[in-house]
C-alpha positions in Angstrom: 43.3 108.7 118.4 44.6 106.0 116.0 45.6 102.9 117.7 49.1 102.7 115.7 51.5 105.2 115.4 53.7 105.8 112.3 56.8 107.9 112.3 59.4 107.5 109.1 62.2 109.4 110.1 66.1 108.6 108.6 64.4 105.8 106.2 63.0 104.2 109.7 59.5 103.4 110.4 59.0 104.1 113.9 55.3 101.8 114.8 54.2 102.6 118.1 51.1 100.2 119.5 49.2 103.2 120.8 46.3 102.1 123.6 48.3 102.6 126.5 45.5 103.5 128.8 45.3 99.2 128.2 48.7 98.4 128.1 48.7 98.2 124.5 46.3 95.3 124.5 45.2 94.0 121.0 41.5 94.2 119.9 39.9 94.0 116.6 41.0 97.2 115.1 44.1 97.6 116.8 45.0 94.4 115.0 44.0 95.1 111.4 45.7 98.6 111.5 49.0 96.9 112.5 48.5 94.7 109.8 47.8 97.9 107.2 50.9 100.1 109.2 53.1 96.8 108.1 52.2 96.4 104.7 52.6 100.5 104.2 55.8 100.2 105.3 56.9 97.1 103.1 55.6 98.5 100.1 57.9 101.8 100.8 61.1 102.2 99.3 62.1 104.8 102.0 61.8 102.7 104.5 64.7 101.0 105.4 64.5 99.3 108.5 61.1 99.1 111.2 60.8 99.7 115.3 58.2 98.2 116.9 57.5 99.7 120.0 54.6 100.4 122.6 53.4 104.0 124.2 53.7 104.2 127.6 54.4 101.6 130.6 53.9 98.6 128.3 55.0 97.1 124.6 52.2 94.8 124.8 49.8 93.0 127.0 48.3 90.5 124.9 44.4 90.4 123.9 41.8 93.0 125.0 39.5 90.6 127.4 37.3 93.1 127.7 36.9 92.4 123.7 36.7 88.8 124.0 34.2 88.7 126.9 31.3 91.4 125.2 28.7 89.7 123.7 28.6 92.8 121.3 32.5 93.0 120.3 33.8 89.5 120.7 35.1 88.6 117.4 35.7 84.8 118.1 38.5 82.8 118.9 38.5 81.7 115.6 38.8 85.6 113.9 41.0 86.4 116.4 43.8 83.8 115.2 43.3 84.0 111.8 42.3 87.4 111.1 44.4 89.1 113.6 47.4 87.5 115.1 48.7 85.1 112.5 48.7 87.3 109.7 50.7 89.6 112.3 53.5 86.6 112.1 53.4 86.2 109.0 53.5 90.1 107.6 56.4 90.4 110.6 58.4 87.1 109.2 57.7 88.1 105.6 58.9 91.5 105.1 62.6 92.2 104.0 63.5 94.9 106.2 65.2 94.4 109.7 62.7 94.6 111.9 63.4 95.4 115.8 61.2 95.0 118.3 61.9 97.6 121.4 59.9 96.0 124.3 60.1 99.2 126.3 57.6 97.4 129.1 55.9 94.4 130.1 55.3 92.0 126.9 52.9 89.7 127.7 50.6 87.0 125.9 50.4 87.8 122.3 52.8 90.5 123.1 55.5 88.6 124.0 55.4 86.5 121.3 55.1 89.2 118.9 58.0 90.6 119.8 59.8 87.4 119.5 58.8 86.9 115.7 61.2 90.3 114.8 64.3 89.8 113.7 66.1 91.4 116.8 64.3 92.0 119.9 65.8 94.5 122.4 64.5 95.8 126.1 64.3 98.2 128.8 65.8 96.6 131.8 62.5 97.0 133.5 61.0 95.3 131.1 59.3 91.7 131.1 58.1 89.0 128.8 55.1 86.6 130.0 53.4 83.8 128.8 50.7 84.3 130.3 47.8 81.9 128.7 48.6 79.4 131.2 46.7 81.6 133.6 43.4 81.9 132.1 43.4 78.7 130.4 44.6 78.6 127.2 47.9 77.8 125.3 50.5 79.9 123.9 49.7 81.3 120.0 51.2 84.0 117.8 53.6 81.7 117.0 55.3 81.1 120.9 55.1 77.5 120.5 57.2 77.7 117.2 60.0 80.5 118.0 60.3 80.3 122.2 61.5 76.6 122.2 63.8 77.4 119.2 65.1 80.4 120.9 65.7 79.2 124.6 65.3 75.3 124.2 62.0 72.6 124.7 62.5 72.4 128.5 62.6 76.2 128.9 59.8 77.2 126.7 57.9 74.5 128.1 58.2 75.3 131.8 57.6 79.1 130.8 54.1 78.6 128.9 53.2 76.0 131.9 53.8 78.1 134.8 53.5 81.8 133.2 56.8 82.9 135.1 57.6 86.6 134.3 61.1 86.8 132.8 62.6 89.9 133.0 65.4 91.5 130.4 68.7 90.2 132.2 67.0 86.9 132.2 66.1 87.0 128.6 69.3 87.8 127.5 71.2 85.5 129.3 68.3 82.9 128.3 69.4 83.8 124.5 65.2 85.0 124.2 66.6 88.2 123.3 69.2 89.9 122.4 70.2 92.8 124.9 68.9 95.0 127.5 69.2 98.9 128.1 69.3 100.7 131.0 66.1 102.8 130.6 67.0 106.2 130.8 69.2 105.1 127.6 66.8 102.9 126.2 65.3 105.5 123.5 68.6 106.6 122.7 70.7 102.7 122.0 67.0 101.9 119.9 67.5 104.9 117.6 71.6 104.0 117.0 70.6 100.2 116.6 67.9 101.7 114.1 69.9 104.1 112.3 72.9 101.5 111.9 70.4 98.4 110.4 68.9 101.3 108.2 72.3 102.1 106.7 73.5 98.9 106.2 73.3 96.7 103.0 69.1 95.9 103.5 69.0 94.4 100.5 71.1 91.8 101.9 69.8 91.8 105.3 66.2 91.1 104.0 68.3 87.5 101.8 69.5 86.7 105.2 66.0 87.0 106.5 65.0 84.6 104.1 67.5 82.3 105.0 67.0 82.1 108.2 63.4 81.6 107.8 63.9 78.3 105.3 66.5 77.2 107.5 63.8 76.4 110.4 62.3 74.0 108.0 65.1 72.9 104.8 66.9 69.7 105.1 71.1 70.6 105.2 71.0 70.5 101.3 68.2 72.1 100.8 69.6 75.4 102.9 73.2 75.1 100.8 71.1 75.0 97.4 69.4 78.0 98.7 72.7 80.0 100.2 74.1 79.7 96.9 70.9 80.8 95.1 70.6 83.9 97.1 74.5 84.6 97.4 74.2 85.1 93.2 71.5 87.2 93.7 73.8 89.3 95.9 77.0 89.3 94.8 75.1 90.9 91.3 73.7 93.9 93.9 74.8 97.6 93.6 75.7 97.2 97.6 77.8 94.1 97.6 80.3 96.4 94.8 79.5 99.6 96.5 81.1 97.3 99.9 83.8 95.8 98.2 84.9 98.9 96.3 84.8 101.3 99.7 86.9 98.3 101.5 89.1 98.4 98.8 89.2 102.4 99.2 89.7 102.3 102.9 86.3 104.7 102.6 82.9 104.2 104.6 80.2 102.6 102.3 77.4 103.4 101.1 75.0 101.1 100.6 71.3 101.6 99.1 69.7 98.6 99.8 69.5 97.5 96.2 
């Protein structure tokens, strides 16, 4: 049984982290399929917008540590980070597609913060988000240390990656770690409509934003305004943005193509 699942359905890629007898728990291969699942989906013009999700009780719980404490499968700290999680950040930052993360369980470790580094992240209310390195010892990677603390604020993050408190989906929302909560017998349901609406909206333009937002953690104030008014050209010369302005115009619903 493959370790990822991929559905396209409505121009959405539906990826499922699929080792739920484990929680969803990353090892090697788990990893590198992601990886492959995310470039596939980058590379195809169908696809529109991506769900991340988990199968079963959990989205995620982190690392395997029954990977990292064989002597026959342990890959290393060292491959671990730079083969498999940070290229995970990266490939989840990079691409220029919406990408929504729908933590339908616990989201712990790697998990949480994986969830974190998609553009919106959305919850079952029985869901939870843990950073849980503290516990066994090591600190927060997967990028927690760069998004948490720009998400919530230093004193936050910082007492959540010390003391490993859970934070359930209320909490995160109100916390401004995420962006809203389901009640989970409507979860599936308000994850499809969030999907289908991000899919039909102008992604060419969504994926600019993305980019935006992503230089804006690091540009200086001019540098950003250089770079708005770059990619607000690029734009404003897109079949969407006329397709937009002509349906307004119309008093007609648009539609966009993502080009």
């Amino acid at each position: 049984m493959s370790s990822i699942l991929l559905n396209i359905k409505n121009n959405i890629a539906f990826v499922t982290l699929n080792r739920a007898d484990v929680f969803n728990s990353f090892n090697r291969e788990m990893a590198l399929s992601l990886q492959t699942i995310l470039d596939e989906c980058e590379a195809d013009d169908s696809v529109r917008a991506i769900v991340l999700t988990g199968a079963g009780k959990a989205f995620c719980a982190g690392q395997d540590l029954k990977e990292v404490t064989s002597a026959e499968l342990n890959p290393g700290f060292k491959a671990i980070l730079e083969e498999h999680y940070n290229p995970i950040i990266s490939r989840l930052r990079s691409i220029e597609k919406p990408i929504i993360a729908a933590v339908n369980g616990v989201a712990a470790g790697a998990g949480a913060n994986i969830a974190l580094a998609c553009d919106i992240v959305v919850a079952n209310e029985n869901a939870a988000f843990i950073q849980a390195f503290s516990k066994i010892g090591l600190v927060p990677d997967s990028a927690g240390t760069f998004f948490l603390p720009r998400l919530i604020g230093m004193q936050k993050a910082t007492a959540l990656m010390m003391l490993g408190d859970k934070v359930g989906s209320k909490e995160a929302v109100e916390l401004g770690m995420i962006y809203k909560y389901f009640p989970a017998e409507q979860f599936e349901e308000e994850v499809n409509k969030l999907a289908e609406t991000m899919a039909n909206m102008p992604t060419l333009a969504l994926g600019l934003t993305k980019r935006l937002l992503n230089k804006s953690l690091t540009n200086s104030l001019e540098e950003q305004l250089a770079m708005e008014s770059k990619l607000q050209i690029q734009a404003a010369e897109s079949h969407d943005y006329n397709e937009g302005v002509t349906a307004f115009v119309e008093k007609r619903k648009p539609e966009f193509r993502g080009n």
